[in-house]
N, C-alpha and C positions, 0 to 999 in steps of 0.2 A: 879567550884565545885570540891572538893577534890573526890579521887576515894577509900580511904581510908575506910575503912565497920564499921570505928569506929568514922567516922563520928557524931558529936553531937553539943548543941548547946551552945556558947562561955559563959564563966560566967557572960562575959560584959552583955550580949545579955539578956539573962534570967533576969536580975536585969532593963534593958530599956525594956522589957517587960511589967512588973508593970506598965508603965508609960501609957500602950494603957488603953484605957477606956474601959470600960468594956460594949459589946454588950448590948443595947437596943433596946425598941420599936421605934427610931428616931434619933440614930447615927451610922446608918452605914455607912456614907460616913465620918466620926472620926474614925471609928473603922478599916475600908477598912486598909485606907493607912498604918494604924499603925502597921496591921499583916505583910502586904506587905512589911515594912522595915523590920521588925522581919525576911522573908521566905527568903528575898535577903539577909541579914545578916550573916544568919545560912547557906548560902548554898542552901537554898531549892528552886532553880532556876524555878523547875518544878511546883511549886504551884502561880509564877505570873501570869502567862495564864494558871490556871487550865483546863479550856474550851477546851485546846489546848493538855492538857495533856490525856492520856490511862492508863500511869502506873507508877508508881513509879520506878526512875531509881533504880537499885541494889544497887546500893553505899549510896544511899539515907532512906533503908526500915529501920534502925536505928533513923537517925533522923524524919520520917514519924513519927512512933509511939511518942515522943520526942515531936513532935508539935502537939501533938493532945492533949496533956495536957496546953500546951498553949492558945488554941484555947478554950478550955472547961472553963479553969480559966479565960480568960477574956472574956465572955459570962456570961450575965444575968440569974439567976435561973429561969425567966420564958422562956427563948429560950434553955435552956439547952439539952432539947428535942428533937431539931431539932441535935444534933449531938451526941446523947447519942446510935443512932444504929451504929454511924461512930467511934468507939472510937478505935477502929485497927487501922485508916486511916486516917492524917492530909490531904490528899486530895478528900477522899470522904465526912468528916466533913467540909474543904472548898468547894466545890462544892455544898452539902448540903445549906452551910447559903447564897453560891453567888444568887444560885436557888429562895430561900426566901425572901432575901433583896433587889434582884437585878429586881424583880418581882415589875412592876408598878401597883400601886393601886391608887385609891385618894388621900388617907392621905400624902401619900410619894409623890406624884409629888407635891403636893400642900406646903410641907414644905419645896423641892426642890427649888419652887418657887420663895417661902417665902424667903430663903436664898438668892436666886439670886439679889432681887429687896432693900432687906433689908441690905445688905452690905454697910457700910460705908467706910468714907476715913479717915482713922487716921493720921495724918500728924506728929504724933510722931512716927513713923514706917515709912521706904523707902516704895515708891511708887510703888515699885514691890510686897509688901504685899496685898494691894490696889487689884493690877492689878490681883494678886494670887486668890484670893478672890473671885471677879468677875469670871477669868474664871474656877474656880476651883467648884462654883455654877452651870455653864453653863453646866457642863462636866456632874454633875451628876444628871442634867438635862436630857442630852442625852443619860449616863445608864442607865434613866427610860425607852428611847422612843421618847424619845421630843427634837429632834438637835435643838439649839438655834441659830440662824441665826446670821453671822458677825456681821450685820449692827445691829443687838439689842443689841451684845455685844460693840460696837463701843458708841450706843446711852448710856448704862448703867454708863459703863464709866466717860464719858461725864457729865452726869445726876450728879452721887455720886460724884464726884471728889471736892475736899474741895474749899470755895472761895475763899482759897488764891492762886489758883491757875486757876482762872480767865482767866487773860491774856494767859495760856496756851491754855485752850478752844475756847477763841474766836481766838486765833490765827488755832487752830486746826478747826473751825466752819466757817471763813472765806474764807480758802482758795480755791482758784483757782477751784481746783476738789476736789471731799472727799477721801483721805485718805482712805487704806485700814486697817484693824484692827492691823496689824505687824508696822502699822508706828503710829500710836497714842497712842499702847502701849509706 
């Protein structure tokens, strides 16, 4: 992070911006990562573990205000709400929507779910998209609340993995002992 008080955020940056989707009722594990590159981006180191955070470092109270128009533009006009008393503060406005999104309910762990079991294997994309997929579902599974156990990511895997790639699972389902999840990735 620069210590510089004029600090702000690159042109680059502002224009891949645009590209985050814009908060709804059902993407915020789309919309997470996408501010999350934007705050590592711009400098704002302090807003990846907001949780972690107290205060806006000094160097930083420039760019704060800076992503709080960020964060407002790409939020939907019906959650607009939730950061409309934060508008001084890109990390009271983050903490706000972490608070709201990050809050397990039905709908959301169920769509959570939904993603996890629903993931395909595109075999026109490297097998590390595949794998990305899977555990990238897992994970915000367990943001809800609900750790997903190795062996069900190992099974998922396994499961979704394309026929043509067969021979790898029964090679991977035969053997000796089972395999830990870092080796069948």
């Amino acid at each position: 992070m620069s210590s510089s008080p004029l600090l702000s955020i690159p042109s680059n940056m502002a224009a891949l911006a645009a590209e985050i989707p814009k908060l709804t009722a059902t993407n915020w594990m789309e919309f997470k990562p996408g501010m999350e590159m934007l705050f590592m981006g711009s400098g704002a180191d302090y807003l990846i573990d907001a949780q972690e955070s107290t205060t806006i470092p000094s160097e930083c109270s420039k760019l704060d205000k800076q992503l709080v128009f960020y964060l407002w533009a790409r939020t939907d006009d019906e959650f607009k709400y939730l950061i409309q008393d934060s508008r001084t503060s890109a990390l009271q406005a983050w903490l706000t929507l972490l608070a709201h999104f990050g809050k397990s309910t039905m709908p959301r762990r169920l769509a959570a779910r939904q993603q996890l079991y629903s993931v395909e294997h595109d075999t026109s994309k490297p097998i590390d998209a595949f794998i990305h997929s899977v555990t990238s579902a897992a994970k915000a599974l367990a943001d809800l609340g609900y750790k997903i156990e190795d062996t069900e990511i190992k099974d998922i895997l396994l499961m979704k993995l394309d026929a043509s790639f067969a021979s790898v699972r029964t090679s991977i389902m035969t053997a000796k002992e089972e395999p830990d999840l870092a080796t069948i990735k």
